[in-house]
C-alpha positions in Angstrom: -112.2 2.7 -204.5 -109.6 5.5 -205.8 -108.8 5.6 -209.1 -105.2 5.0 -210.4 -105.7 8.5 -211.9 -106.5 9.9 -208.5 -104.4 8.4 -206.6 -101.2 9.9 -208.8 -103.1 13.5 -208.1 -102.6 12.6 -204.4 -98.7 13.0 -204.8 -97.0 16.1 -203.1 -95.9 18.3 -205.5 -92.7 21.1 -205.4 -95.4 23.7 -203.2 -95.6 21.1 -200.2 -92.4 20.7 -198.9 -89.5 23.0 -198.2 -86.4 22.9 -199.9 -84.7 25.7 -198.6 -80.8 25.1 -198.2 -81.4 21.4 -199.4 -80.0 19.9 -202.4 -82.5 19.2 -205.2 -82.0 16.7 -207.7 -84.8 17.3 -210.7 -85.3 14.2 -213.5 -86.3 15.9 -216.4 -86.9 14.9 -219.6 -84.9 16.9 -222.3 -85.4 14.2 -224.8 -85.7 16.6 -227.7 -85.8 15.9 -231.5 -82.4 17.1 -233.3 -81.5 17.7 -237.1 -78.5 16.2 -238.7 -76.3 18.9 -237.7 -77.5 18.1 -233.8 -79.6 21.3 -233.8 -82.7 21.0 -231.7 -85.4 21.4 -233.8 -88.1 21.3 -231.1 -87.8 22.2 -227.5 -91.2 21.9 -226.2 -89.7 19.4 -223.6 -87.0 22.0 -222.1 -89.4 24.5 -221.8 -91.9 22.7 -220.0 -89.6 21.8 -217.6 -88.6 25.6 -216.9 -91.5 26.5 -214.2 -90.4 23.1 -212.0 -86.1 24.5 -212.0 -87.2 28.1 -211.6 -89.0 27.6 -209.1 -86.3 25.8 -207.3 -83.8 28.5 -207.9 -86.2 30.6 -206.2 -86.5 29.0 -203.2 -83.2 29.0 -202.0 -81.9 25.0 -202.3 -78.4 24.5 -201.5 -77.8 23.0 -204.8 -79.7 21.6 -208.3 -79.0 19.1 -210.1 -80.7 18.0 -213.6 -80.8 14.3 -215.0 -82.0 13.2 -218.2 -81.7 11.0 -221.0 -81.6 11.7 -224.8 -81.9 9.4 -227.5 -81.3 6.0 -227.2 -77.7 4.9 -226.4 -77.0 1.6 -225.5 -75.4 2.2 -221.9 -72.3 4.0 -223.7 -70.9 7.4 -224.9 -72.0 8.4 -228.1 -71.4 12.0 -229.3 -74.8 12.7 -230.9 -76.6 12.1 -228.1 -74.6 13.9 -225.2 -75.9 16.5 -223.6 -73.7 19.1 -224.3 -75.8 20.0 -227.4 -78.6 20.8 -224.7 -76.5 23.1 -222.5 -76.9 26.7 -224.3 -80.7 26.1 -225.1 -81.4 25.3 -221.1 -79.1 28.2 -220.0 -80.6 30.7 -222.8 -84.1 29.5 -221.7 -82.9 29.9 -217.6 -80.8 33.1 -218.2 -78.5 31.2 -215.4 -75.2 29.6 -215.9 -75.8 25.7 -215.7 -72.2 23.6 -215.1 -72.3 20.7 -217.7 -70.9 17.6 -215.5 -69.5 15.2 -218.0 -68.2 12.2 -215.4 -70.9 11.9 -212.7 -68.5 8.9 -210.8 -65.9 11.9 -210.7 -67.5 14.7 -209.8 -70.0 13.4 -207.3 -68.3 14.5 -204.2 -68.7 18.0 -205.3 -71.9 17.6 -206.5 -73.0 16.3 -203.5 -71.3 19.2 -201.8 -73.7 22.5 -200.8 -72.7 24.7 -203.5 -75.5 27.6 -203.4 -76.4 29.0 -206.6 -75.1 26.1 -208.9 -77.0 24.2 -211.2 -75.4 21.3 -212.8 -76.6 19.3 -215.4 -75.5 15.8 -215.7 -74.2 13.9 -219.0 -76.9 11.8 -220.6 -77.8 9.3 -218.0 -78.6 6.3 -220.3 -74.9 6.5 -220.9 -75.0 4.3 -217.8 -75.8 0.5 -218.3 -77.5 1.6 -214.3 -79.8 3.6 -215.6 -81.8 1.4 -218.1 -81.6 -1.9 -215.7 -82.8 -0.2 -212.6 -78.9 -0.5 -210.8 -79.8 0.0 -207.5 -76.2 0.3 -206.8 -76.7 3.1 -209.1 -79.8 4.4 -208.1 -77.8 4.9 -204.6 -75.2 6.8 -206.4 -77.9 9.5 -207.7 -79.8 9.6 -204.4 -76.5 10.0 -202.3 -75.5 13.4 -203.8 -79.6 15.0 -203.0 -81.6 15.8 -200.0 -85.0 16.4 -202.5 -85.6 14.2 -205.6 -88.0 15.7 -208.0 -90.0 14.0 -210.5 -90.6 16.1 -213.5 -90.0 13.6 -216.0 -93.7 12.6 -217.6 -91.9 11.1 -220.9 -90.2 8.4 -219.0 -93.1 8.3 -216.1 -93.8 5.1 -217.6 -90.3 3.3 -216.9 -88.8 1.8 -213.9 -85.3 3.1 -214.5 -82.3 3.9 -211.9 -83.5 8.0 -212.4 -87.0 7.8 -212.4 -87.6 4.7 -209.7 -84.6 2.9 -208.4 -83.5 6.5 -207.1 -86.4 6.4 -204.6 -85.9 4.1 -201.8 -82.7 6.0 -201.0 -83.8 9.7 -200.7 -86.1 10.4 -198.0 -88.1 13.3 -199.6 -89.4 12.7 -202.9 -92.2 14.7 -205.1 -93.5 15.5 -208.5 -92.3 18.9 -210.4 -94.8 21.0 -211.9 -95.2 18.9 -215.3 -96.0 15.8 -214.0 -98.8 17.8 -211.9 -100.0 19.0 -215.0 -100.2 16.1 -216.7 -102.0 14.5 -214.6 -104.7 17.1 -213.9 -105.3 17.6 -217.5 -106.0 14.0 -218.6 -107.9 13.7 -214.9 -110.1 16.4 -216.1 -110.8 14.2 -219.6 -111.3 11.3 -218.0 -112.3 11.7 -214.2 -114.8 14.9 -214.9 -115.6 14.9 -218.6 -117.6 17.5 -220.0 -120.1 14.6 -222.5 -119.8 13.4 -225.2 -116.2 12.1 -225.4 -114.7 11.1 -228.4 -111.5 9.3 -228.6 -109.4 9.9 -232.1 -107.4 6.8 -232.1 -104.7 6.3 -235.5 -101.0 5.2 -235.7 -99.6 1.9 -237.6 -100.9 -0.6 -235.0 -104.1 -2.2 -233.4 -101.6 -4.3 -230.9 -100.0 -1.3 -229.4 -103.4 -0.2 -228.2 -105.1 -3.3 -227.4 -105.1 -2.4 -223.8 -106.2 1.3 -224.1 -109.0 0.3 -226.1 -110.2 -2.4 -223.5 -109.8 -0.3 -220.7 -111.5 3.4 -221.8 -114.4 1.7 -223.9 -116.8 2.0 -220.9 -115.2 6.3 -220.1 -116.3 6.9 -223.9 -119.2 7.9 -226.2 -117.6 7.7 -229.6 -114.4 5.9 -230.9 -113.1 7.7 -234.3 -110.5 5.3 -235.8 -108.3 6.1 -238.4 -104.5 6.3 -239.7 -103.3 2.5 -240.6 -105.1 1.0 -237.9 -108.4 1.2 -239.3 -107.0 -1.1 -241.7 -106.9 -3.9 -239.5 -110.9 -2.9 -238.3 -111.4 -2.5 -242.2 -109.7 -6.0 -243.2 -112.0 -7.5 -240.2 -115.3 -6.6 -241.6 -114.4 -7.8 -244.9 -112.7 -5.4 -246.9 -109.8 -6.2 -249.7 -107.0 -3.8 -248.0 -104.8 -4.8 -250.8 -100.8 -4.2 -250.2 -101.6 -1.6 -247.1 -100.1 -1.8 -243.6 -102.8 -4.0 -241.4 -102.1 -6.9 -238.9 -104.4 -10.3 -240.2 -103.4 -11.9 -236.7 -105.2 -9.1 -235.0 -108.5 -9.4 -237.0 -110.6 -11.2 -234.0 -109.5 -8.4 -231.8 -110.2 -6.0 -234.0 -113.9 -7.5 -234.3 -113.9 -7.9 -230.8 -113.2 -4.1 -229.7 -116.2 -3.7 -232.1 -118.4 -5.8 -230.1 -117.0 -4.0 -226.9 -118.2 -0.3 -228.7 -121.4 -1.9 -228.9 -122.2 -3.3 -225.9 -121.2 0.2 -223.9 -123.1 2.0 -227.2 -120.1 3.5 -227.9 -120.9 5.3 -231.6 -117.9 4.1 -234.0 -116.1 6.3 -236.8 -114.3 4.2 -239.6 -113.1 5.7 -242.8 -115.3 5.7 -246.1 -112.9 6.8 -248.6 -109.0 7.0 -248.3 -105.5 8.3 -250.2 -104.4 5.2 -251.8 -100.7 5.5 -253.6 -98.2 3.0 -255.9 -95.2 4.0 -253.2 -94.7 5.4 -250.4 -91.1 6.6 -251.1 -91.5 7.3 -254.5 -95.0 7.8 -255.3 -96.1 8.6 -259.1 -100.0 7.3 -258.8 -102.2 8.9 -255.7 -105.5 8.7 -255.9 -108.5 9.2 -253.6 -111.0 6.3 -254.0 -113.8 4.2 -251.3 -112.8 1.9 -249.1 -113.6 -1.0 -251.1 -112.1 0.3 -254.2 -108.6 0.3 -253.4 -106.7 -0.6 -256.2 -104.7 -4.0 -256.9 -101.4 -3.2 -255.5 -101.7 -0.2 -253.6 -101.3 1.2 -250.1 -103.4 3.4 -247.8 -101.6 5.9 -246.0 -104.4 8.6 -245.4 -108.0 9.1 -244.9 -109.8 10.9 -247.5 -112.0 13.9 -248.1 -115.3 12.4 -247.4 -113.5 10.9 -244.1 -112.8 14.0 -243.1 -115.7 15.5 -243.0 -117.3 12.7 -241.3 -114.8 12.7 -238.5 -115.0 16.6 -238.5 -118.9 16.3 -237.8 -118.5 13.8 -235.0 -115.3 15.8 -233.3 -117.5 19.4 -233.3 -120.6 17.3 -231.6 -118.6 16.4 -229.0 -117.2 18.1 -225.6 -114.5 16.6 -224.3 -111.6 14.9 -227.1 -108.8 12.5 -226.7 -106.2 12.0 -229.7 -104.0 9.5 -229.4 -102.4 8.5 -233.4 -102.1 10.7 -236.5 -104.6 9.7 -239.3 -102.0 8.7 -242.2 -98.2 9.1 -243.2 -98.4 12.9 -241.9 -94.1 13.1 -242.2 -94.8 13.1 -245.7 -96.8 16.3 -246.7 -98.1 14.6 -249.3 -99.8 12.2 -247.0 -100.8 14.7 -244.0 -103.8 16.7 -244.9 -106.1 14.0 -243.3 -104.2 14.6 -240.3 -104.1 18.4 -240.6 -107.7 18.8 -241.5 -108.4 17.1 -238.8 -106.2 18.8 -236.2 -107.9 22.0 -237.2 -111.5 20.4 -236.8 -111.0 19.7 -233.7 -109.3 23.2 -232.2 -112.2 24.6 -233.9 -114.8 22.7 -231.7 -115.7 24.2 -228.0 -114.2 20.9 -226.6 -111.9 20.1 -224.3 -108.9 18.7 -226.3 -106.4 16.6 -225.2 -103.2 15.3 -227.2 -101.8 12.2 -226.0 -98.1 13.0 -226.7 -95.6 11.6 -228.8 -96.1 11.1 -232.9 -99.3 13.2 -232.1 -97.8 16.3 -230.8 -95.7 16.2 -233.6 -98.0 16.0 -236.3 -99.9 18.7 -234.3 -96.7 20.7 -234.2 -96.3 20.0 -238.1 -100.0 21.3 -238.8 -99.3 24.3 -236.9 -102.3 23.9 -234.1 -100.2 23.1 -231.2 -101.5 26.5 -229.3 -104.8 25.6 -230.1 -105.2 22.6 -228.2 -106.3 22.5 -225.1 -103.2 20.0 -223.4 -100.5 18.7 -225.2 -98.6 15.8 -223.3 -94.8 15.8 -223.4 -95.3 11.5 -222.9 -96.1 9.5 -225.8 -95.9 5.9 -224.0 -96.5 7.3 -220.6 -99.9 9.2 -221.8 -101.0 6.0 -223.5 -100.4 3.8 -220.6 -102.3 6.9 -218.2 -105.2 6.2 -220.7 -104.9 2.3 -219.9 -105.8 3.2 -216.5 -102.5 2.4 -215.0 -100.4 3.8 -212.0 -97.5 4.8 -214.0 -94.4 3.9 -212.3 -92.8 7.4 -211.8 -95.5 8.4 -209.4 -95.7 4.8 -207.4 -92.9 6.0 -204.8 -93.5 9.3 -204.6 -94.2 10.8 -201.1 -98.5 11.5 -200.8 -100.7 14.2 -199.0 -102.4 13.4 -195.9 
C-alpha cells in the first residue's frame, strides 16, 4: 500500500503542465510576522514562494493572480492585517510591478480577463467569511477568474478552506507550486528513506497537541528527545513534584502510555535531568538551575538545564537523520532560550539530516541564528505536524496526479 507521504509526492507539480497563455491563479502563503509599526519582520514565507511566481512569469501565462491570507481576521476588514503592507516587499523581491486588488467582487471581470504581463495580488482573503467556511459559492468565484490553480501554500496545506480546497472542483487544471514539492520531498526523505538512527526532538507547552504524532511516528523512530514544558507532563507521570510549572495532570496516563509505546518499538527516550526553574515568568528576580526533583516550592520550569543539554547534545550528534518539532523552554525570552539555542547549534553541528517542523520552531531557530544551518526548514507549523501524523494533508487531496 502507498503511503500518504507518497502519494502527495505523486501530485503534478508547475513542470508538468503548460501554462502558456493561460491564467494562473497561485495560493500562497504570505502569512508573515509584523512589528507594531506593521513592518515585516520576517519574510521567509514571501521568499519561498518566489521560485513558484517566477517561474510562471517566465512561461508566458495570460495572467497571475496571488491569494493569501494574513493574520487572523474574523471574515472582515481590518487595517493591520491587509495586504497592502505586503505589496512593496513581493514587488522589491519580484523586481515586477504587482497590481494590489483591494475588492475582488469588483474587479473580477478584469481579473478574469487575459491581461499578459499582470500580476495582481488579492486583498487578504480571510477578509471573506467564504474563505474560512469552505463557500463553495465562493470557491466558484476564485476558480472562475483562472484557467491553472496552483497550490503553493504548505502553511495552510492542512485546511479545507474556499482558496486552498473548495477552489478545486471548479478549475480543471490544478497542481502544486514549487514549495509544496519541496516540502514534501524533504520530510519524505526523513521519514520514507531515513539515513538511521532517527531522533525526534519533540518540546512546546503541550502533550495533547501531539498526542497523534507521537502515536503515529513511534514505530519510524529510534530515539524520542522530549523537552520544553511537555516533559513536564512525562516528568509529573513518573512521579515527580513539578511544583507551579506548566503540565497537563489529565494527560498523565497518556503520557505513561507513549512511554510504554517507546518501549515496546525500543525506541531510546531523552527526558530532562536538571532544568531553569524561576519565581516569574514576567518578572523574574530568582532563576536558578537545579535537578528535576529539586524544583523549588513555588516555581516554574521554563527551560532545560546545562546537564540537559549536554545529554540531548550526545544523543542528537549520534544520530543521522533529526526531526524537531517544539522549542525546549520560554525561548521568546532570552533569558529562557539558551536550552533552545544550545541545542539548535548541537544539532547543525551533527552530520545529520535535520529537519525543522515549522512554526514556533523555525522561529526560535531564526532567533538562535542557525536557520542556514539546517538542513529543511518548513514554512507550516500545523501542516508539518499533521505530515508527521501520517496524514494526506488536505491541500494536496484534489490536486491533479502523474500517471
Amino acid at each position: 500500500m502507498i503511503s500518504n507521504i507518497k502519494y502527495m509526492a505523486g501530485v503534478k507539480s508547475l513542470k508538468d503542465i503548460d501554462i502558456t497563455g493561460k491564467r494562473v491563479l497561485i495560493r500562497v502563503d504570505f502569512n508573515v510576522p509584523m512589528d507594531n509599526e506593521l513592518n515585516i519582520s520576517d519574510d521567509r514565507r514571501i521568499r519561498e514562494a518566489i521560485p513558484t511566481i517566477n517561474y510562471c512569469i517566465d512561461h508566458n501565462p495570460c495572467s497571475i493572480t496571488l491569494v493569501t491570507h494574513l493574520g487572523r481576521p474574523k471574515g472582515e476588514y481590518e487595517e493591520r492585517f491587509s495586504l497592502k503592507h505586503i505589496q512593496k516587499r513581493l514587488e522589491r523581491l519580484l523586481h515586477k510591478k504587482v497590481e494590489f486588488v483591494e475588492d475582488f467582487e469588483a474587479s473580477k471581470d478584469e481579473i478574469a480577463s487575459c491581461s499578459l504581463e499582470r500580476v495582481f495580488l488579492l486583498e487578504n482573503i480571510r477578509f471573506n467569511k467564504g474563505e474560512k467556511s469552505n463557500d463553495l459559492e465562493f470557491a466558484k468565484k476564485l476558480g472562475s477568474i483562472c484557467d491553472v490553480y496552483v497550490n503553493d501554500a504548505f502553511g495552510t496545506a492542512h485546511r479545507k478552506h474556499a482558496s486552498t480546497y473548495g477552489i478545486t472542483d471548479f478549475v480543471e487544471t490544478k497542481v502544486a507550486g514549487f514549495l509544496m514539492k519541496k516540502e514534501i520531498e524533504a520530510f519524505s526523505k526523513a521519514l520514507e528513506r531515513p539515513t538511521k538512527p532517527i531522533a525526534l526532538v519533540i518540546g512546546g507547552s503541550k502533550i495533547s497537541s501531539k498526542i497523534t504524532l507521537l502515536s503515529a511516528i513511534m514505530p519510524k523512530i529510534d530515539k524520542l528527545i522530549i523537552g520544553g514544558a511537555m516533559s513536564n507532563t512525562f516528568l509529573y507521570s513518573l512521579g515527580f513534584d513539578m511544583q507551579s510549572s506548566l503540565y497537563e495532570k489529565e494527560f498523565t496516563d497518556i503520557a505513561k502510555k507513549v512511554l510504554e509505546d517507546a518501549k515496546e518499538h525500543s525506541v531510546k527516550i531523552y527526558m530532562p535531568v536538571d532544568v531553569v526553574i524561576t519565581d516569574s515568568i514576567e518578572n523574574p528576580i530568582d532563576v536558578q538551575v537545579v535537578p528535576v526533583q529539586d524544583i523549588l516550592e513555588g516555581f516554574k520550569a521554563v527551560d532545560i538545564g546545562p546537564a540537559t543539554v549536554k545529554l540531548f547534545s550526545e544523543a542528537v550528534h549520534l544520530s543521522n537523520t533529526i526531526i524537531w518539532n517544539g522549542p525546549m523552554g520560554i525561548y521568546e525570552k532570552s533569558r529562557f532560550s539558551r536550552g533552545t539555542n544550545r541545542l539548535a547549534s548541537a544539532i547543525v553541528d551533527s552530520y545529520a539530516y535535520t529537519v525543522v517542523g515549522g512554526g514556533d520552531t523555525a522561529d526560535a531557530v531564526e532567533k538562535a541564528g542557525e536557520n542556514e544551518n539546517f538542513s529543511f526548514i518548513s514554512t507550516g507549523g500545523g501542516a508539518s505536524l499533521e505530515l508527521l501524523e501520517g496524514k494526506i494533508l488536505a491541500g494536496f487531496e484534489k490536486l491533479d496526479r502523474k500517471d
